[in-house]
C-alpha positions, -999 to 999 in steps of 0.1 A, spaced: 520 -700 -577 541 -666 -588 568 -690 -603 543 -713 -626 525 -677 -635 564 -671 -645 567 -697 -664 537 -694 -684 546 -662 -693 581 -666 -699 602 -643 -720 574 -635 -743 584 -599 -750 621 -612 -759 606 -634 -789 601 -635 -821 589 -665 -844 615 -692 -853 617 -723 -874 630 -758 -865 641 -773 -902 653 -806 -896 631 -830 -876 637 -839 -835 636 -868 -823 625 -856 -791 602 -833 -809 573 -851 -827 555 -823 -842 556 -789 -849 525 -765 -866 531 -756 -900 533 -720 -910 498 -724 -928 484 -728 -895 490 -693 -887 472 -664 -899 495 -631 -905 476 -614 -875 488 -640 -849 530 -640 -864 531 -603 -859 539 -587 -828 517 -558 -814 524 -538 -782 499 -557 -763 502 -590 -779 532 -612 -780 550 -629 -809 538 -661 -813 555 -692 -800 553 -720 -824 533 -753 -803 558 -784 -799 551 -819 -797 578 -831 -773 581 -871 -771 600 -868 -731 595 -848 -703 620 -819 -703 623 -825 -667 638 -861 -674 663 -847 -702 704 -846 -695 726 -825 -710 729 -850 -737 691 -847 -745 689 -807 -740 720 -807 -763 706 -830 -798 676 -811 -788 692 -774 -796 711 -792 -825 687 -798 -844 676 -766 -844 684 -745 -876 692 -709 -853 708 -721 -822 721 -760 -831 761 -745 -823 750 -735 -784 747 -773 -780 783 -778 -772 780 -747 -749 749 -769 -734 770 -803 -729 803 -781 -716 780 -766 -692 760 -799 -682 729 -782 -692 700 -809 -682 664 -803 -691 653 -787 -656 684 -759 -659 672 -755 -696 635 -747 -689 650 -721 -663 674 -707 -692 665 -668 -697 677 -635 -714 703 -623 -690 720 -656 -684 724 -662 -721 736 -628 -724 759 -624 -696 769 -657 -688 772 -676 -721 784 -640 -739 763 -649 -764 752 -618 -789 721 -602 -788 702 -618 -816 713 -655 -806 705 -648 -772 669 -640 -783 669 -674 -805 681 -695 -777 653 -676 -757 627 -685 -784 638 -725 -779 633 -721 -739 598 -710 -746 587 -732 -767 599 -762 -748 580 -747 -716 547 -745 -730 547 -776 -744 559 -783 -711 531 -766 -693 508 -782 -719 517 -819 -722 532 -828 -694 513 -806 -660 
């Protein structure tokens, strides 16, 4: 129970609002900015950024590094961590478990891209939560 409640919540204080340019094929839709109003894209101290909803077309639990990979490279922020993902044999159960301190101390990775790659993870595990629980 604590570890769903975990995921739910997530990293939500880490995240800010992001934008996937080129289109997924293991993402099959993703809201518009229009859909937002300027009160739910800006943070407040007891409201998180928002996390922009995802489509997925698979189960993250089903994905293998290959998957979790041309998922992060099609990103536009975070689409060079997907060699990082297939050296690491990153699958899509490790992935959902992905958080701030590993991308930061394990990976090396710089603040600001850690906080990206964090923004992915999120997004993928509520539209995990969402589509396939």
């Amino acid at each position: 129970m604590r570890e769903t409640k975990a995921l739910r919540t997530g990293i939500f204080c880490l995240l800010n609002h992001y934008q996937i340019r080129n289109k997924n094929p293991l993402l099959l839709h993703s809201l518009p900015l229009e859909n937002y109003s300027q009160s739910d894209l800006e943070p407040t101290p007891h409201k998180p950024p928002a996390i922009r909803p995802l489509e997925l077309h698979t189960n993250p639990e089903t994905w293998g590094p290959r998957e979790t990979a041309v998922f992060l490279s099609q990103t536009s922020d975070c689409s060079q961590l997907s060699d990082l993902v297939l050296k690491d044999a990153v699958d899509g159960p490790s992935f959902l478990m992905l958080n701030y301190s590993i991308a930061r101390e394990y990976w090396n990775l710089e603040e600001s891209m850690a906080i990206q790659l964090c923004q992915h993870v999120e997004s993928v595990r509520q539209a995990h939560l969402l589509q396939f629980l």
